[in-house]
C-alpha positions as CSV (number, residue, x, y, z in Angstrom):
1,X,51.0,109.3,-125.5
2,X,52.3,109.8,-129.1
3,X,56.3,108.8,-129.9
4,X,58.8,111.7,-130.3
5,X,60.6,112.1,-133.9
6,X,63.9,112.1,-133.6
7,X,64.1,115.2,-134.5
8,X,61.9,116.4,-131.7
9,X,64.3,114.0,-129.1
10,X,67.8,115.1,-130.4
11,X,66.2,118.8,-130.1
12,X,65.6,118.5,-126.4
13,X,68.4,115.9,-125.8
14,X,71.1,118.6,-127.1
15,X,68.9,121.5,-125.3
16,X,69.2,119.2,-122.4
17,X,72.7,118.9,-122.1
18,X,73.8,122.0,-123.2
19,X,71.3,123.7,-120.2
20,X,73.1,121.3,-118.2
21,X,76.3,122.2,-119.0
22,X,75.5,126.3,-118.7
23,X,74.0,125.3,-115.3
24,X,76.9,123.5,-114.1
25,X,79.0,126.2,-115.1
26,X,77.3,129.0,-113.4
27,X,77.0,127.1,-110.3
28,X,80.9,126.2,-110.5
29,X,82.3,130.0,-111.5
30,X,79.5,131.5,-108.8
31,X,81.1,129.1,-106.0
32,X,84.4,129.7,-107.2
33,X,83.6,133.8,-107.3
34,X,82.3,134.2,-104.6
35,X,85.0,131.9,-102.5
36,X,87.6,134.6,-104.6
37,X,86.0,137.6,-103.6
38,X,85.4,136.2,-99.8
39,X,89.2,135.4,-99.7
40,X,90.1,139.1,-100.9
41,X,87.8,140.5,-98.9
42,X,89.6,138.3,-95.5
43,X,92.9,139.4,-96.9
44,X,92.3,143.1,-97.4
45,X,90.6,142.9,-93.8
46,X,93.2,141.1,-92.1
47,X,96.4,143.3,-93.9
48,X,94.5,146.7,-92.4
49,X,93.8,145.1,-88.7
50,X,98.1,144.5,-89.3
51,X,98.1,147.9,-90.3
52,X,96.2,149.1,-87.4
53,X,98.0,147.0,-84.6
54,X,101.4,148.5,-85.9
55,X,99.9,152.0,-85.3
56,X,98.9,150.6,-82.0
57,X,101.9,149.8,-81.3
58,X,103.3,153.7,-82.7
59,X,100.5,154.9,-80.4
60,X,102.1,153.4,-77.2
61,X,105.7,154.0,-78.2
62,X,104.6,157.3,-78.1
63,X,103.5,157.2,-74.8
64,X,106.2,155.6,-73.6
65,X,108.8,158.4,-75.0
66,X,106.4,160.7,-72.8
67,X,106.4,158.9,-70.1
68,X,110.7,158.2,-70.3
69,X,110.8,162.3,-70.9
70,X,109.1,162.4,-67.7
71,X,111.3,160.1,-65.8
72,X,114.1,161.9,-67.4
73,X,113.7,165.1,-65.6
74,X,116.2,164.0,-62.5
75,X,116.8,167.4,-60.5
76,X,112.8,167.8,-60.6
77,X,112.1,164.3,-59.2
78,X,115.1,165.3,-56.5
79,X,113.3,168.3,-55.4
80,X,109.6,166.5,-55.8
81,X,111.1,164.0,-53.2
82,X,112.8,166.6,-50.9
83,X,109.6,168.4,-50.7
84,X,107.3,168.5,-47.5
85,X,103.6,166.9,-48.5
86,X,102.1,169.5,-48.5
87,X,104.3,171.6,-51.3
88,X,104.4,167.8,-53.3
89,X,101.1,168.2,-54.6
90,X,101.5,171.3,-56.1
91,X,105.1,170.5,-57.3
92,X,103.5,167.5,-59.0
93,X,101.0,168.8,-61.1
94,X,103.3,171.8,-62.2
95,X,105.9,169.5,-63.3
96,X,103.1,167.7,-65.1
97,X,102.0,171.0,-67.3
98,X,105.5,171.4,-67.7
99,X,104.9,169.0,-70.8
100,X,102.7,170.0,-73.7
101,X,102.2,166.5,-75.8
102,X,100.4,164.0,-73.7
103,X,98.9,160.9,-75.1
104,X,98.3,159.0,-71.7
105,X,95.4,159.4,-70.0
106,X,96.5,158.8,-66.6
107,X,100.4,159.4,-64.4
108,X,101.1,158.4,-61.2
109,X,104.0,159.0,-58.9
110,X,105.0,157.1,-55.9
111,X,107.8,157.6,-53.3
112,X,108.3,154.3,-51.3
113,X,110.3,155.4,-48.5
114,X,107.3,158.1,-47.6
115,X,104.7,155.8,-48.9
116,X,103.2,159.2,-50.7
117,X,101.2,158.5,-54.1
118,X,99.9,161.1,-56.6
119,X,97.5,160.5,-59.1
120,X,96.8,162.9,-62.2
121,X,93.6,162.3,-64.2
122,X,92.9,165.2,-65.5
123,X,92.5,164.1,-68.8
124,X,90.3,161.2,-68.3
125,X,86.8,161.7,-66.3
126,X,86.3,158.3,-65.9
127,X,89.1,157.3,-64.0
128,X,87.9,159.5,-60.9
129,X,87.6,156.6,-58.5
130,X,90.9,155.1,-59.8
131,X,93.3,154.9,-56.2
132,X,96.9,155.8,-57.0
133,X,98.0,152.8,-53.8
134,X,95.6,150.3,-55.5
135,X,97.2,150.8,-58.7
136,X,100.8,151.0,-57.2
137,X,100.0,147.8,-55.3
138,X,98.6,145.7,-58.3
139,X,101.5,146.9,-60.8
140,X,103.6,145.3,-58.2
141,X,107.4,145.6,-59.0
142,X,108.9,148.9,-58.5
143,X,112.0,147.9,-60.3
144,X,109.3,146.2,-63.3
145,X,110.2,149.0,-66.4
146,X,107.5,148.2,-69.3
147,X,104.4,147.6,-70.5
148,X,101.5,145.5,-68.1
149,X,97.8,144.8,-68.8
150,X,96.1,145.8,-65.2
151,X,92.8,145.6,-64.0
152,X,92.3,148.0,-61.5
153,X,88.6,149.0,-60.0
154,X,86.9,147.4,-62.6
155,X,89.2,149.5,-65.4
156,X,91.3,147.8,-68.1
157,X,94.5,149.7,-67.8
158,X,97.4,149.8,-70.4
159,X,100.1,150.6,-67.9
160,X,103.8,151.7,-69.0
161,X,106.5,151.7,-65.3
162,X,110.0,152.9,-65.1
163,X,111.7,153.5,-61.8
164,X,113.2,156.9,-60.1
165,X,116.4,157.1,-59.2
166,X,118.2,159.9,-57.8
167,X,121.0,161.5,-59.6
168,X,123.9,161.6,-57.1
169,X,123.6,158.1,-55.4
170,X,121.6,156.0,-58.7
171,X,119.2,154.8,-55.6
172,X,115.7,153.6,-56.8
173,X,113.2,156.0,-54.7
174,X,109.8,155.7,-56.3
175,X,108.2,154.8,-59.3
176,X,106.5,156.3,-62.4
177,X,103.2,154.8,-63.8
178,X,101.1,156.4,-67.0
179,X,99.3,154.6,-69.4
180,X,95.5,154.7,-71.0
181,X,92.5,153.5,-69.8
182,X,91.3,150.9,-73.0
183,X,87.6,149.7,-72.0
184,X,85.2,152.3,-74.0
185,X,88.5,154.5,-75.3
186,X,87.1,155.7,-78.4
187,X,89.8,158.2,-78.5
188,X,92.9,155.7,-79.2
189,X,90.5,154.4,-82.2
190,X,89.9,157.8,-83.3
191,X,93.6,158.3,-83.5
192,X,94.3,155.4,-85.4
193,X,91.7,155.6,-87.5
194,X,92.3,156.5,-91.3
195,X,89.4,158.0,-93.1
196,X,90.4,156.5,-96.4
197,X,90.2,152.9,-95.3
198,X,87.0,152.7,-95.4
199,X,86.3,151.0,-92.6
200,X,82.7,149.6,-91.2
201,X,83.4,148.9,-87.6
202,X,86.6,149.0,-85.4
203,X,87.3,147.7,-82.0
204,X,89.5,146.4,-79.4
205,X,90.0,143.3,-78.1
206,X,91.4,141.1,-74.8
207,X,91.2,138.0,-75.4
208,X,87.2,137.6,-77.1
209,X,86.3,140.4,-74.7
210,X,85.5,143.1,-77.0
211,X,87.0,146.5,-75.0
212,X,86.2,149.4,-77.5
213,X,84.2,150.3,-80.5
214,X,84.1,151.7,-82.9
215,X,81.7,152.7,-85.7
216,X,82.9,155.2,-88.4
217,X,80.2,156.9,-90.1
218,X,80.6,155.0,-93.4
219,X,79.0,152.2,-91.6
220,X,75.8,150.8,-93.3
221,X,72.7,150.7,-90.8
222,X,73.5,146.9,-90.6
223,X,74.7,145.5,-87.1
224,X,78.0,143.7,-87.3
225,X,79.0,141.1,-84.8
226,X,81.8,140.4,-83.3
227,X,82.5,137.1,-84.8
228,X,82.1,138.8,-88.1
229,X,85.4,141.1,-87.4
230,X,89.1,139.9,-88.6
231,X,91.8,140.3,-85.8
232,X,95.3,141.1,-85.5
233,X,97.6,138.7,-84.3
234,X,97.8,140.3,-81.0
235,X,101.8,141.5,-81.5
236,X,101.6,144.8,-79.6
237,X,103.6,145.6,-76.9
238,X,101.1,144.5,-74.5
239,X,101.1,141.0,-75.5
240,X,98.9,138.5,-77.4
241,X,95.8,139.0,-75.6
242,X,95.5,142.7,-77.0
243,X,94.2,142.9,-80.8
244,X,92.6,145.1,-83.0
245,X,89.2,143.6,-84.7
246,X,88.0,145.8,-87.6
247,X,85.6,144.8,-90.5
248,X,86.6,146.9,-93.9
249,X,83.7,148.5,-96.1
250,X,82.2,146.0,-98.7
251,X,81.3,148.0,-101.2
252,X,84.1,147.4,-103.4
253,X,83.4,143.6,-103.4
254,X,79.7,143.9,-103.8
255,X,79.9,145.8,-106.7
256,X,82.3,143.3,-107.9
257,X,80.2,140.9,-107.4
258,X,77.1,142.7,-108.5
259,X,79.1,143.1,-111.4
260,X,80.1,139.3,-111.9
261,X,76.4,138.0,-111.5
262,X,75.3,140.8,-114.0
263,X,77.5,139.0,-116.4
264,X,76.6,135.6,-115.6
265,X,72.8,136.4,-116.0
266,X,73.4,137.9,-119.8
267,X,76.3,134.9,-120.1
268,X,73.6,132.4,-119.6
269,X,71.4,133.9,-121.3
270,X,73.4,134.3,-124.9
271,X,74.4,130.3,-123.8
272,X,70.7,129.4,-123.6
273,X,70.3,131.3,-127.3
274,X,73.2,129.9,-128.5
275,X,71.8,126.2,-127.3
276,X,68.6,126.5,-128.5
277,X,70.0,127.8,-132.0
278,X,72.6,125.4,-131.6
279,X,70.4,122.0,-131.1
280,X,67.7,123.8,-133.6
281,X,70.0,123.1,-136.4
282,X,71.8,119.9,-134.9
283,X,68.6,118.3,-134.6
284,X,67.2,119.3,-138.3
285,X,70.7,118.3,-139.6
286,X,70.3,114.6,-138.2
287,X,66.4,114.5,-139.1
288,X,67.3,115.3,-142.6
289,X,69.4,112.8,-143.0
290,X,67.4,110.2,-141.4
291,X,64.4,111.0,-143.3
292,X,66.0,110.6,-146.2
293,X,67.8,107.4,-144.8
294,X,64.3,105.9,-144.5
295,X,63.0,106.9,-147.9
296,X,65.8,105.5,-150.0
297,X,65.5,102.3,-147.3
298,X,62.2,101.7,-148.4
299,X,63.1,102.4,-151.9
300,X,65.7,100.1,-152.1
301,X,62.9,97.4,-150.3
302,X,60.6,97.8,-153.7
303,X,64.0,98.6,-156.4
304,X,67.1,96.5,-156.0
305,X,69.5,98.8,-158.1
306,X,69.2,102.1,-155.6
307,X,71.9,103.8,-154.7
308,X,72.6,106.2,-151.6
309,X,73.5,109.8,-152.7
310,X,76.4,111.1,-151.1
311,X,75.4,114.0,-148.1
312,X,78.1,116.4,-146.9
313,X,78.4,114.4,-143.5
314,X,80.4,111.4,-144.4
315,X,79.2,108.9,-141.3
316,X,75.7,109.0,-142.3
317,X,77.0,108.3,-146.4
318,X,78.8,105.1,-144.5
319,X,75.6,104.5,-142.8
320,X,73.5,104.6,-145.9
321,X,75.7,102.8,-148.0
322,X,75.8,99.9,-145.9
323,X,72.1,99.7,-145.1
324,X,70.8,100.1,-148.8
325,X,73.4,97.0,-149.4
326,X,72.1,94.9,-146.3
327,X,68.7,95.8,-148.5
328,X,69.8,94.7,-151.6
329,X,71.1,91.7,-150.3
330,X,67.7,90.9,-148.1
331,X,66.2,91.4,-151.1
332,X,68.0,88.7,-153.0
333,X,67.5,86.3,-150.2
334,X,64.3,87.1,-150.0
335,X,63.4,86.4,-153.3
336,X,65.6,82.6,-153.0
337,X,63.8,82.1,-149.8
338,X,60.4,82.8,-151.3
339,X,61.1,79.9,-153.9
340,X,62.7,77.7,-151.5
341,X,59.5,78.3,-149.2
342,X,56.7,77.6,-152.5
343,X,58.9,74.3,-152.9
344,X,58.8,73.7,-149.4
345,X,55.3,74.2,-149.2
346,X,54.5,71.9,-152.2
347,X,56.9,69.2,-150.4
348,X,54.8,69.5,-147.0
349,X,51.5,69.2,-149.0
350,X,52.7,66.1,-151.2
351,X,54.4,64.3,-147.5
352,X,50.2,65.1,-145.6
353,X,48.7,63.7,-148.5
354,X,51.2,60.8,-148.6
355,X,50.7,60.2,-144.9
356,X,47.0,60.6,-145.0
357,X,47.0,57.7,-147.9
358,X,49.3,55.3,-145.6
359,X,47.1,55.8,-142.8
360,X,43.7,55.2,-144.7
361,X,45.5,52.0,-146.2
362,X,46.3,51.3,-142.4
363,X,43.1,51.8,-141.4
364,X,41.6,49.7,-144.8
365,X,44.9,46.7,-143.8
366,X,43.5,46.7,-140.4
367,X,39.6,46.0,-141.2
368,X,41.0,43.8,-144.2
369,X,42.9,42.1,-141.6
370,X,40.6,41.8,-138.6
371,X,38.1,40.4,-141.4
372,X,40.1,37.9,-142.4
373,X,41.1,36.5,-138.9
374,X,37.9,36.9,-138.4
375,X,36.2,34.8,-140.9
376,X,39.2,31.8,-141.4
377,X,41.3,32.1,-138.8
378,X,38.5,32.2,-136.0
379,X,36.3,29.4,-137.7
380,X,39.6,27.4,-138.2
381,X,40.0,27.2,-134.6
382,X,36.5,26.9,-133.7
383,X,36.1,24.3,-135.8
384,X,39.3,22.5,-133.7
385,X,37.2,23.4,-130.7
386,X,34.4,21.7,-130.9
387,X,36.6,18.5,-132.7
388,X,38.4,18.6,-129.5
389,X,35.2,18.5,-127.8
390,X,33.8,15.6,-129.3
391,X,37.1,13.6,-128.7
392,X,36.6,14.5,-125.3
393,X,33.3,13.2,-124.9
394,X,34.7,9.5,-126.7
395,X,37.4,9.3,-124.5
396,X,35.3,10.0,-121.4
397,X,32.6,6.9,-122.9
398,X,35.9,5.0,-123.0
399,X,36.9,6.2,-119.7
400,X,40.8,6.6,-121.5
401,X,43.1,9.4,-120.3
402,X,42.4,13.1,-121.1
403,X,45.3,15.0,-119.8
404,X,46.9,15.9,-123.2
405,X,43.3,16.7,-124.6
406,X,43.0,19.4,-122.0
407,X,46.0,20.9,-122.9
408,X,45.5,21.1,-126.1
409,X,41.8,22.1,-125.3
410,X,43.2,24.9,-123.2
411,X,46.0,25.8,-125.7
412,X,43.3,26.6,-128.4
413,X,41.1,28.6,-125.8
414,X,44.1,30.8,-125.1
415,X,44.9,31.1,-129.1
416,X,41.5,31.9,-129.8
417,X,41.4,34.9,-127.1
418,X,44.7,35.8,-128.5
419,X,43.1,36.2,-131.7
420,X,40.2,38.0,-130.9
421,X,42.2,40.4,-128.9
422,X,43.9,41.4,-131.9
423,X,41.0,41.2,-134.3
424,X,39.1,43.9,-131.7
425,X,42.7,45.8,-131.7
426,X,42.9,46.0,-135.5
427,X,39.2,46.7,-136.1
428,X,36.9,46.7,-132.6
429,X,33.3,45.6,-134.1
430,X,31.9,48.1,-131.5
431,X,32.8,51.0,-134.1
432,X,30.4,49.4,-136.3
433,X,28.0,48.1,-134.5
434,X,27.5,50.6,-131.4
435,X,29.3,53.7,-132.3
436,X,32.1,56.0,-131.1
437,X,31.1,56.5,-127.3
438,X,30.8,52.6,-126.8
439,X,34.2,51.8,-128.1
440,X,35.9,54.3,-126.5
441,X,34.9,52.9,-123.3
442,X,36.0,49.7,-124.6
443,X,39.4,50.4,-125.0
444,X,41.6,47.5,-123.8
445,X,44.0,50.4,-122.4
446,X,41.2,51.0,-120.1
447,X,41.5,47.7,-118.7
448,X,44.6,48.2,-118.1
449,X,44.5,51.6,-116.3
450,X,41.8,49.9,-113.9
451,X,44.4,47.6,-113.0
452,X,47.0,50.3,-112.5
453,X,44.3,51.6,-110.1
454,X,43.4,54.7,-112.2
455,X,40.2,56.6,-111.4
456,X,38.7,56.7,-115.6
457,X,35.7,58.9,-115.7
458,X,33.8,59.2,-118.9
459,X,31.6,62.2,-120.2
460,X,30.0,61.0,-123.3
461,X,27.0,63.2,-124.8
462,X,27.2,62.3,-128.0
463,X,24.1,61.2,-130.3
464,X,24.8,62.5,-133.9
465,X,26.0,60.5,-136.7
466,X,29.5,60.8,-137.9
467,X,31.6,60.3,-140.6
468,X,33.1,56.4,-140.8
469,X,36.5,58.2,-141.3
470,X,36.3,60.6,-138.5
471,X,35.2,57.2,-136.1
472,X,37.9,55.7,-136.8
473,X,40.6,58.3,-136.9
474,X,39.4,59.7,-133.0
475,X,39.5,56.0,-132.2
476,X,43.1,55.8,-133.1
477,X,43.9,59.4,-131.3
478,X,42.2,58.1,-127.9
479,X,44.1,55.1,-128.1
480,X,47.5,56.6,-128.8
481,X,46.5,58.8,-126.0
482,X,45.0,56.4,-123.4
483,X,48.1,54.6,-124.4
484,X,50.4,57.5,-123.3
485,X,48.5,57.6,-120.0
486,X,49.7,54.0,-119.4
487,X,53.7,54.8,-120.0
488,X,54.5,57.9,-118.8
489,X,51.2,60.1,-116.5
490,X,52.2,58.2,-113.0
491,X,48.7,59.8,-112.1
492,X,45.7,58.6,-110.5
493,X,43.2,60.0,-112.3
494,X,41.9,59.9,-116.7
495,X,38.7,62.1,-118.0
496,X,37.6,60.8,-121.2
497,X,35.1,63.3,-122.9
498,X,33.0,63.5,-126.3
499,X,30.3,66.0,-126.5
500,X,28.6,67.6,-129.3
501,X,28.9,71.2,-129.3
502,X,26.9,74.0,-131.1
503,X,30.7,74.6,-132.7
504,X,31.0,71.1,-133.9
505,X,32.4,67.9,-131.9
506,X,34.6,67.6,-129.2
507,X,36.8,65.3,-127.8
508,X,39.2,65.6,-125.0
509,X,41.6,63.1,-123.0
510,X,43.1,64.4,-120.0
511,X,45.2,63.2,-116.9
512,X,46.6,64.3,-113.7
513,X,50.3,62.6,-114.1
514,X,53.8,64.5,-114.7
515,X,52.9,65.6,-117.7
516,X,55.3,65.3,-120.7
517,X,57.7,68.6,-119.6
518,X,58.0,68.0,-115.9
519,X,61.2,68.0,-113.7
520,X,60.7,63.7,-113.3
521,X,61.1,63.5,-116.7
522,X,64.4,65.8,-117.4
523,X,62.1,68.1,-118.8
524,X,61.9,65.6,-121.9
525,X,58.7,65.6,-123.8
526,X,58.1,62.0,-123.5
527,X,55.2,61.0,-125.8
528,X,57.0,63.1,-129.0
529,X,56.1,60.8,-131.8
530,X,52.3,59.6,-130.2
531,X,51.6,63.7,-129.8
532,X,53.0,64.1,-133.2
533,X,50.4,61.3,-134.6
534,X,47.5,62.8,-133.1
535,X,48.5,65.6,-134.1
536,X,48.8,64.7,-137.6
537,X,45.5,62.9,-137.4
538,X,43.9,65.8,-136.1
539,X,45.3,68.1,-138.9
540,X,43.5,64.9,-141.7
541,X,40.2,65.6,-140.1
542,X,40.2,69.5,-140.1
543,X,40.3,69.2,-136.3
544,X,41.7,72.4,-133.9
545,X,43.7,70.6,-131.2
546,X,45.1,72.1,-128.0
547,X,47.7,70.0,-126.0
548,X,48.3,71.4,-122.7
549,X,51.0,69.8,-120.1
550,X,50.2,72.1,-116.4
551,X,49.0,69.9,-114.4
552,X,49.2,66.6,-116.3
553,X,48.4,66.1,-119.8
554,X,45.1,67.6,-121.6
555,X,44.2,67.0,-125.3
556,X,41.3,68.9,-127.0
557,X,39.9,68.4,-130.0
558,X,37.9,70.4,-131.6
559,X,36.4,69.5,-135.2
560,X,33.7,71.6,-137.1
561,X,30.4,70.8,-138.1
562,X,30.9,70.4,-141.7
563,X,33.9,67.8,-140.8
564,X,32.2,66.1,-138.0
565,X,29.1,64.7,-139.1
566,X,27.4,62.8,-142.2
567,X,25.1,65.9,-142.9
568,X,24.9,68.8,-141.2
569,X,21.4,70.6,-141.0
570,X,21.7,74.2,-139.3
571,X,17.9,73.9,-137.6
572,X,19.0,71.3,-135.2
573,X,20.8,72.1,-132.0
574,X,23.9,69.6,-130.5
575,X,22.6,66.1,-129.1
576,X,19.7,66.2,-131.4
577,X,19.4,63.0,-133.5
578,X,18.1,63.5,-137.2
579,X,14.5,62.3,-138.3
């Protein structure tokens, strides 16, 4: 996958965010709508089911006024209680006709003294099987003057009482009941209902229990529930259980918010064209300037005397500024370090060659020496030796002491082995005499990792002839490195190898100790200046070396063809001798 120009990224980047933005805000003012329009919409409903329980109320006043106009009429109720049963009846409903407004659907008329009841329902059917004494005997009272809530043969009754009394003596003789029936009374909501309200459903409530409904005819085909409806507070004068529920027409708020969403949709949609125009030119602004930024960058990486040209946005003329003077002052730097390094360079190169001299004129000291302790100081105390010897022999014939004669006998044995030990550590004569592979198994540091009961396992495949400098310099480095073994491995365990490989010679040393960066040590590297001579040596014979610390210590060396051996011919594969 290609990388985006930065033009590309502040593009989508500003498109991104500013979609964001737009999103967040039509989310936000669509929650925040709707939550308005739903709250105006609960308000307008629940100010008209007010409205509605206050005619209601009106509704049942007016009853009531009938039903006190009624009770009113003393010299009637006087000659209705005077009357014989059978003339009461009649009596009854003529008084009854007597009065043209009539809102209740029921009145009833009871004499206790005669225990006669009459019942009128001639306006309401369904109220047939309603019995005047049940209904006198669950009002109750007959001194009770108001408004009860009676259920009487299965009916829900609104039920208004005022006593009789009789105009002479004031004596309570009976008691007037009327009221309306209000389970399935579509008429009361009929009354109350107001065309221009609008309203989808209307009903009355006891309690949850829905008792009438209605559904005007500018309801939608939709079913409402009842849950749906807003109620009254239940303030009437038949107490809280009686409410009105009504649900208004929507169609105001819809279009409203029909209205709202119409606008968000071509609001977000200038916002989107605004965005994209928006992080268009945003985004080409930048990219000029950065393109631009670059060029004079790498201008002022070839010229030192550019200068920035001033753009019409000032952070990017700071910007500029500042990075074509960090420039010109690489630059400079640049140029000092690039003598500084040629000088270094030439120092390094004079310090190898001086180093490679000091250890050829070791190595020549060395052989010098070993010759010359070789040839007088070894003969020297040979020659004391066999002197020592022959005394010896005189004083046995003269059977005289010999005690100090041993010592000194034994004093010149261990001198002489001193000597020799050194003589084989300055110059071993198996370099000359058996080659490489012999010596390096030779090594008095072998010896001495024996002792320290060190398993030292030798791999030597090596048949070619090498150059006398390269002998003696791999000498030195398995030495230094055998050496290293003894000091600081703590292991158990030394490979010495020297093959020849189709890539030129190899040697490698390695041991299963602590290695020189292990948690024993501190995490010191413990064999610094040894590594640093072998590594030096390696670097005067042309040699690749690897020095590993993982699991111990491994040295490899690697040195080509060309610097390995005394000729080189191409025909003949590694291990093969020359004829």
């Amino acid at each position: 996958m290609g990388r985006l120009r930065f033009k590309t990224l502040t593009f989508w980047l500003t498109l991104g965010i500013s979609l964001i933005f737009v999103a967040v805000f039509l989310v936000v003012t669509f929650i925040q709508s709707r939550s308005v329009i739903e709250e105006q919409a609960y308000t307008l409903n629940r100010s008209l089911a007010l409205r509605y329980e206050e005619r209601v109320t009106d509704y049942l006043q007016q009853i009531e006024t009938e039903v006190l106009t009624l009770a009113a009429d003393r010299t009637r109720i006087e000659t209705l209680y005077t009357q014989s049963p059978g003339r009461l009846e009649t009596g009854f409903e003529r008084w009854e006709e007597s009065h043209e407004n009539r809102r209740y659907d029921f009145v009833a008329l009871s004499f206790f003294e005669s225990g006669r009841c009459l019942l009128s329902l001639s306006y309401t059917p369904e109220l047939n099987q309603l019995p005047c004494e049940q209904l006198i005997k669950q009002h109750g009272s007959f001194q009770y003057k108001g408004w009860k809530l009676l259920e009487v043969g299965g009916e829900q009754l609104a039920v208004y009482s005022v006593p009789l009394y009789l105009h002479d003596s004031g004596k309570i003789v009976g008691q007037l009941l009327s009221g309306m029936r209000l389970g399935g009374n579509r008429y009361l909501l009929s009354s109350i209902l107001v065309k221009s309200d609008n309203l989808r459903h209307l009903a009355l409530f006891d309690g949850d229990r829905v008792l009438s409904r209605l559904q005007p005819e500018l309801e939608s085909s939709n079913s409402v529930m009842a849950e749906d409806l807003v109620l009254s507070n239940g303030l009437t004068p038949l107490g809280p259980q009686l409410r009105i529920g009504l649900l208004a027409d929507a169609s105001a708020q819809r279009q409203l918010r029909d209205a709202l969403a119409e606008t968000l949709l071509y609001g977000c949609l200038l916002a989107l064209v605004v965005s994209l125009l928006s992080s268009f030119l945003l985004s080409s602004a930048v990219d000029r300037q950065l393109q631009q930024l670059i060029s004079l960058t790498r201008l002022a990486n070839r010229q030192s005397n550019t200068r920035w040209p001033q753009s019409y946005i000032r952070e990017f003329n700071l910007i500029g500024e500042e990075i074509i003077a960090i420039v010109n002052r690489l630059k400079e730097r640049e140029q000092t370090l690039e003598g500084v390094n040629q000088r270094l360079s030439q120092n390094i190169e004079e310090k190898r060659q001086i180093l490679q001299h000091l250890m050829q004129t070791q190595e020549r000291e060395r052989l010098r020496l070993s010759n010359e302790l070789h040839d007088d100081m070894a003969q020297l105390l040979v020659a004391v030796r066999m002197h020592l010897r022959l005394q010896r022999q005189e004083l046995e014939q003269a059977r005289l002491p010999q005690q100090n004669l041993q010592l000194a006998a034994e004093l010149i044995d261990n001198i002489y082995d001193t000597v020799y030990d050194r003589i084989r550590m300055l110059r071993p004569y198996e370099l000359s005499d058996f080659g490489l592979g012999v010596s390096l198994t030779s090594l008095p540091a072998v010896n001495l990792l024996e002792q320290l009961d060190y398993a030292v396992e030798f791999d030597i495949e090596q048949s070619r002839p090498l150059k006398p400098d390269l002998v003696s310099n791999l000498y030195r480095i398995a030495q230094e490195a055998l050496s290293n073994v003894t000091r600081h491995a703590g292991g158990t365990w030394v490979l010495v190898r020297l093959r020849d490989e189709p890539d030129g010679l190899r040697m490698t040393i390695a041991d299963d100790g602590v290695g020189f960066m292990s948690e024993q040590n501190g995490g010191v590297e413990t064999s610094g200046f040894g590594l640093m001579g072998i590594r030096e040596r390696a670097g005067h014979l042309n040699a690749q070396v690897e020095i590993h610390s993982d699991h111990g210590v491994s040295i490899d060396l690697l040195i080509p063809p060309e610097y390995a051996y005394s000729f080189v011919d191409l025909c003949e594969g590694p291990g093969e001798a020359p004829t």
